[in-house]
N, C-alpha and C positions, 0 to 999 in steps of 0.2 A: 532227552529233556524230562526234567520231573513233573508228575502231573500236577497241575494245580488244585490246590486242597480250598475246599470252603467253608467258612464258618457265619453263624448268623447272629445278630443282637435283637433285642426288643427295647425301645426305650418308651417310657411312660410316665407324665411328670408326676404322676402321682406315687410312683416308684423313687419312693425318698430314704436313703440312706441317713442325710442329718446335713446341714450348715457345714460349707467347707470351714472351719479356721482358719483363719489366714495364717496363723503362727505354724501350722502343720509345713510349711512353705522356710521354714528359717535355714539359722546356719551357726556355725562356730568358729569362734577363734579364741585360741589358745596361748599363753607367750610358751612358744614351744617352734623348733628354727624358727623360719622365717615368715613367721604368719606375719606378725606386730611388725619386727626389726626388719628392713628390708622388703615387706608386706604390704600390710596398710601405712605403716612409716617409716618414712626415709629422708631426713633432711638433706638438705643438697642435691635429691637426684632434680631432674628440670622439670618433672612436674610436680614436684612439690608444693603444698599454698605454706601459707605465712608459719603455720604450726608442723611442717613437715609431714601432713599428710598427701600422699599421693593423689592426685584429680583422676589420673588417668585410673587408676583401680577403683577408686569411688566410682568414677564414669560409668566401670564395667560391672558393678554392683547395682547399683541403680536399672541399669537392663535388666535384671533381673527381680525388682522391687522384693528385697530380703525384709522380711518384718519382724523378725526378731534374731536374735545372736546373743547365742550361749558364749560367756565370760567369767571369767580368766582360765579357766580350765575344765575339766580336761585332772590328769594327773599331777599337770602343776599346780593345783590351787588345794591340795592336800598338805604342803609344805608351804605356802603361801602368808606373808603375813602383809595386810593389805596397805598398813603403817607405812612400809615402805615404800607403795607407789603414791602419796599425799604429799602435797606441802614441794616448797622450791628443788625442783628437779637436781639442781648441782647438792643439795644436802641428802639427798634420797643416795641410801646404802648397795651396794653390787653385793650380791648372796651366789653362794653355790647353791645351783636347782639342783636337785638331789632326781627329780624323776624322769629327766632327758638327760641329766649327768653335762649339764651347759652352765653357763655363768648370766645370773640375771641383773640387768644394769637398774632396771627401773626408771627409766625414762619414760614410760609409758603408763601409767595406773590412772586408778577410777576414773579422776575426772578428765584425763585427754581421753579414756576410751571414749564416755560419755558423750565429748564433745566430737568425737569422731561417726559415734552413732549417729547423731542428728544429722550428718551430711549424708549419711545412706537412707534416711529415713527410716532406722530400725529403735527399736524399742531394744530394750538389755533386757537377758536371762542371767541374773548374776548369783554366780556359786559361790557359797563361804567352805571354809576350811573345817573341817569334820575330823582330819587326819589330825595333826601334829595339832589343831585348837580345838573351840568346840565354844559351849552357848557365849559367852563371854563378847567375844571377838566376833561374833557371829549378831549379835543384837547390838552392839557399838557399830558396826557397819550399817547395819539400818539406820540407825538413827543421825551417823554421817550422812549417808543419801538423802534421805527421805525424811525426815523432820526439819521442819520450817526455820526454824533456830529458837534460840533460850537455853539451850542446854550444853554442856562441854562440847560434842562432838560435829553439832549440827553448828555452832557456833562456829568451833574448827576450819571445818568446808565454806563457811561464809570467808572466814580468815584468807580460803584457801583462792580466793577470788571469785566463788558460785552462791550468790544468795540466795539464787529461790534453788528449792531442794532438787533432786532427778528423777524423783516419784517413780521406782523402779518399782513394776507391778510383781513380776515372777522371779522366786528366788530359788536355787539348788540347794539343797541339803549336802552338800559334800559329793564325790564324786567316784563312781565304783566300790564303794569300801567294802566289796566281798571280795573282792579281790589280792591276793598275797602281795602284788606288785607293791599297790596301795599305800603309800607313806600313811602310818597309822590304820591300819588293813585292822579289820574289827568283824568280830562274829557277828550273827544278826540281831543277835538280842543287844549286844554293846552296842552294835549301829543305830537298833528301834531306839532304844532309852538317849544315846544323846540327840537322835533326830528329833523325838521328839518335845526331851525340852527347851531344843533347842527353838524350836518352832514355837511353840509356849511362848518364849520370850519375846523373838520376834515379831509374833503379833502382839505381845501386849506393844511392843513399841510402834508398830503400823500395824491396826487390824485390817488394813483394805490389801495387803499383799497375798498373793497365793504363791503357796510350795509346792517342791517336786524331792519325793523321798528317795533315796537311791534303789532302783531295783538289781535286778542279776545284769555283770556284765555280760552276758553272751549265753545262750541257750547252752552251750555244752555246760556253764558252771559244774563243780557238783553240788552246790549245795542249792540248784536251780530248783525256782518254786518254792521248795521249803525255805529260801531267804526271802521272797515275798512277803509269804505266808506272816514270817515270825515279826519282817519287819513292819507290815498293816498291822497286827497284831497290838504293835505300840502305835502305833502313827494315822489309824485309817481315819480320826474325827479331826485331826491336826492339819493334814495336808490334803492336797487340792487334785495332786498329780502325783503318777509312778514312773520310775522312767524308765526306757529299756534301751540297750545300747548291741552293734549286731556291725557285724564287716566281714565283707566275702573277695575271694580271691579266687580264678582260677588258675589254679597252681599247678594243676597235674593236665592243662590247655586240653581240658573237655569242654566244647561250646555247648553243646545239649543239655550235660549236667549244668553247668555252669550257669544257663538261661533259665533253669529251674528255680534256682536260689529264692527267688521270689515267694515259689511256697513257702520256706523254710520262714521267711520274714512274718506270711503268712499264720504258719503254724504257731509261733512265736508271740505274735499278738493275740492269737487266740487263746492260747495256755494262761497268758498271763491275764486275761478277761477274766477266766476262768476261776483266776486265782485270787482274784480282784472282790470277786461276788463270790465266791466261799467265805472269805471276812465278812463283805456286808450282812449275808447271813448269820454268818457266827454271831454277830454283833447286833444284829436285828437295826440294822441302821437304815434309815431312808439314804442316805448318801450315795451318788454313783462317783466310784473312784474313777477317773479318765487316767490317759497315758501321754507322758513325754519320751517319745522316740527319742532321744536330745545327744543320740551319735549312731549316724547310720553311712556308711557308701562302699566304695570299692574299696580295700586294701592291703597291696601284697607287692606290689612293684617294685617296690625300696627297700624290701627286708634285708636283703643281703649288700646293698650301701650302707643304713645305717650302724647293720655291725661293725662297720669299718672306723666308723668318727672317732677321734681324739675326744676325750672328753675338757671339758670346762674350757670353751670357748664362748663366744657370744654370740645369738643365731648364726647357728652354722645350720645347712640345706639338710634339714630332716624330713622327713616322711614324704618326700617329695616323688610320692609317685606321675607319671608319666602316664595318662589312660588311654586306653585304646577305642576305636570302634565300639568292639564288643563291649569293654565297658561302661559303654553310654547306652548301651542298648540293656544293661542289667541294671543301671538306673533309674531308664526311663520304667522298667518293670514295678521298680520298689516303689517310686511314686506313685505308679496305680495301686500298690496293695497300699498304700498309705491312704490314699483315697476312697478306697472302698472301705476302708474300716474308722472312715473320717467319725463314724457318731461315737468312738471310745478315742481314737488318738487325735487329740487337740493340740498339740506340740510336737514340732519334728525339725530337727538340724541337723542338716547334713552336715559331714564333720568333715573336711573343715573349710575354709572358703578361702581364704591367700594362701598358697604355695602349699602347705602341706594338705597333703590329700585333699587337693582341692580343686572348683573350676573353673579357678582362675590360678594363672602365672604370671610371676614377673624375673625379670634380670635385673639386680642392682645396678642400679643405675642407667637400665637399657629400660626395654619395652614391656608392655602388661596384655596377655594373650587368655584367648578362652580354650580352655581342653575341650575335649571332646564330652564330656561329663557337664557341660555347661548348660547346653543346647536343650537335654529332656529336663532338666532342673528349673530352666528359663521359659519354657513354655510351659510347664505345669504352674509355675508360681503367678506369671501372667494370666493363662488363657484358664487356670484352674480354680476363681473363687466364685462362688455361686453353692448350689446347693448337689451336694454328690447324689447322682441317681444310681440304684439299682438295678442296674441290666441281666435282664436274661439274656444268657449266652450260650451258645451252643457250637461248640468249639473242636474239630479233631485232637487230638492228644498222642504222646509220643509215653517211652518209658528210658528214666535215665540211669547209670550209675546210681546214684542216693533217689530218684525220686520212679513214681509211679504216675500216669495221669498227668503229667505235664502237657497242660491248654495251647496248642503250637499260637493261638490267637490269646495274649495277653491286654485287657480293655477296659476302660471304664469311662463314664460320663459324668458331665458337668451343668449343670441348667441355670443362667444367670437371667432370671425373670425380668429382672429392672433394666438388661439392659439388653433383652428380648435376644441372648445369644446360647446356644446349646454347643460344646465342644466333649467329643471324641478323642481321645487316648485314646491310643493301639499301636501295641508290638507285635511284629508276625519275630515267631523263635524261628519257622524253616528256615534250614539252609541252602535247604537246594530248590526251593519255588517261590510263587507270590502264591498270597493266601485272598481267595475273593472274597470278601464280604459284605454281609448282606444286612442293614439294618432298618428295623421297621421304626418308624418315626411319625402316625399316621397320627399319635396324640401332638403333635409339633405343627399343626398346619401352618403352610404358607414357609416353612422353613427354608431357606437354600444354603446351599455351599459359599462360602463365600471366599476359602481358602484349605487345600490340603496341601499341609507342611509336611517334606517326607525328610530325615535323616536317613542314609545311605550310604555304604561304603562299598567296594569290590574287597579291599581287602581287611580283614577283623581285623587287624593286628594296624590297621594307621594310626597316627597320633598329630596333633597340632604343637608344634614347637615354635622358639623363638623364630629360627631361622624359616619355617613353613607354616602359619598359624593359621592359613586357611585350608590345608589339608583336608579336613572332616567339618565340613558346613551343611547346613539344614537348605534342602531349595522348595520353593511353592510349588510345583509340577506336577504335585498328585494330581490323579484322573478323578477322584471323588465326585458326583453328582447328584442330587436328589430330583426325583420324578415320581409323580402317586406316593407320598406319601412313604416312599423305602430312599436310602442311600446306598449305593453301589460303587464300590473302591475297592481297586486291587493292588492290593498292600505289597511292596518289594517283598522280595525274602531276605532277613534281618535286616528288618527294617522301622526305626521310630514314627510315629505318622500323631498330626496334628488333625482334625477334622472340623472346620470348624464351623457355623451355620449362626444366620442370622434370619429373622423374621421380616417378609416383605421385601427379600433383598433378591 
């Protein structure tokens, strides 16, 4: 039997990271398979309401209280022309989507999304089209949503049955555009100059919105950093947010390396801080530029399905990975580094929320299940708003394939003063023990346990499907308890753990 390892925290309230956002907690959805079509709508399936949106998947959204969602895309809103999802549904045009190679009917635009938002309770991140349009198409969409009426377009959308406006706070600048893939794939300086007249425009027509400029998609880019660089260079007085976009797989089934990744998100965020405040300086600017994480999760399980697809169908099952164990356990990790670097990333969506790479599932026509990917997503979004604390940690460490120093104790804290509650995140990475830990809490008096949630598996590799969807559930059973002023819990090995403590209780 492996010996038991242990690690220690400090927590102190005056060890303050920054104000959780709550938007750091979001998600995406894309018309790309069966996010939209078959997704969040499906007329005719049985639970369907009046508008064909599904109850039961809102149901299982709402558990998770999602506060904002990144729309329309994703890849497809680089080919996108917004025209077509407006105005009476039977007169709206069927397009070949050029960037999943599918057929888009348009049954679904701005304002059913809109009115689909309001029943999850989220707020819209909505992306214009940078690729194939640009300022034009991009400030005519504003002033659709978001101007009261008087004008062609705001008039329009009154026309279109919505008189008061959608008052959409946070917009995208386009989406990847370093990228070759990219419909309309542009150098950094072509991307800075239309982002930023485009932005230009857009606030003259709402100056109360804030932007998100496209950053690098993915640390390995090459032109990573220096497309930052070039693209703050035009955009850093214009916009609000930079985004960063990041998806891991373990493809070569190293769980060690694999439970690492987490740095790598880590190093990622900090590069681009980095890169952030070299403009501010250059530029002598008061301004702190923050960060939209606005696509981050697992994804690798489907690569070799969707090479297979026919193309030019109408959602047909794309990116539809199946997650594992283990992959809930490498999310629950990215949440805590999202959490510890809460006072620069104020936006985060995990990508994407119905069916594709998502943590939620449904069957056309059948049932709506939570993956395993659901669980650390649902308790961080819950039990995670308050103010992120600073913990000292002091932690055994392993050395992996790609990393060095990997914390076998991955953690972090949450302090919700108003409503006298302190919660713990923690992932034990061992495979082969529990990890004891030991946290000092003596600035917390009167604090107790009031529940430890542990996520567990025996074996990495389970998953929740239609046919078994309770396979991989969270149970209350942790041993966590606070006595003098410390907490003592011993964490499974690979294992999610929720910790959570209330005052007086």
């Amino acid at each position: 039997m492996a010996e038991m390892k242990k690690a220690k925290m400090i927590l102190e309230k005056d060890y303050k990271i920054a104000e959780v956002d709550k938007r750091i907690f979001g998600s995406f959805i894309e018309h790309l398979g069966r996010a939209v079509y078959g997704g969040i709508y499906e007329p005719g399936h049985p639970e369907a309401d009046e508008k064909g949106f599904r109850k039961d998947v809102i149901n299982l959204i709402n558990e998770i209280g999602v506060p904002l969602i990144r729309y329309p895309g994703g890849n497809f809103v680089s080919g996108y022309n917004w025209e077509d999802g407006i105005g009476p549904v039977e007169q709206r045009p069927a397009r070949l989507e050029l960037a999943w190679k599918t057929v888009e009917p348009n049954y679904v635009g701005t304002n059913e999304f809109m009115e689909w938002a309001k029943l999850v309770n989220s707020e819209v991140n909505m992306a214009v089209n940078l690729g194939t349009r640009g300022i034009d198409a991009a400030r005519n969409l504003v002033e659709y949503c978001n101007h009261p009426s008087g004008s062609y377009w705001s008039d329009l959308r009154v026309s279109h049955g919505y008189k008061e406006p959608h008052k959409i706070k946070t917009w995208c600048l386009g989406n990847e555009m370093d990228g070759p893939w990219q419909i309309g794939h542009k150098t950094a300086d072509e991307y800075g100059r239309i982002a930023q007249e485009s932005a230009k425009a857009m606030k003259w027509v709402d100056p109360t919105i804030e932007l998100v400029a496209c950053g690098s998609s993915n640390r390995a880019m090459k032109t990573y950093a220096e497309w930052e660089a070039t693209v703050l260079d035009h955009t850093y007085e214009h916009v609000e947010y930079l985004s960063l976009h990041t998806y891991y797989g373990n493809r070569d089934n190293d769980l060690p390396n694999f439970l690492g990744r987490s740095l790598d998100m880590d190093y990622f965020i900090k590069e681009i801080i980095a890169t952030c405040d070299y403009i501010k300086a250059k530029k002598r600017s008061k301004k702190t530029m923050y960060l939209s994480f606005d696509e981050w999760n697992v994804w690798f399980h489907s690569n070799a399905a969707d090479r297979k697809l026919e193309p030019w169908s109408i959602a047909p099952p794309q990116l539809e990975d199946v997650y594992t164990f283990e992959d809930a356990l490498l999310v629950g990790c990215l949440l805590i580094t999202l959490l510890r670097n809460s006072d620069r990333v104020k936006i985060a969506c995990m990508a994407q929320l119905v069916n594709v790479i998502a943590p939620i599932m449904t069957d056309n026509g059948g049932d709506a299940w939570r993956q395993t990917i659901f669980y650390p997503y649902m308790h961080a979004s819950v039990y995670g708003r308050g103010v992120a604390l600073n913990p000292i940690i002091s932690s055994p460490k392993y050395d992996s394939k790609d990393f060095t120093d990997v914390p076998y104790l991955e953690s972090t804290a949450v302090y919700n003063e108003e409503n006298e509650e302190l919660t713990v995140f923690a992932v034990n990475k061992d495979t082969e023990a529990s990890l004891l830990l030991d946290v000092d809490i003596r600035g917390f008096v009167g604090y107790q346990v009031v529940e430890h949630i542990v996520l567990e598996h025996d074996d990495v590799k389970a998953t929740n499907t239609a046919a078994h969807p309770h396979s991989v559930v969270p149970h209350n059973k942790g041993g966590a308890a606070a006595k003098d002023g410390y907490i003592q819990a011993s964490l499974p090995k690979l294992s999610w753990n929720v910790i959570r403590l209330k005052a007086g209780s």
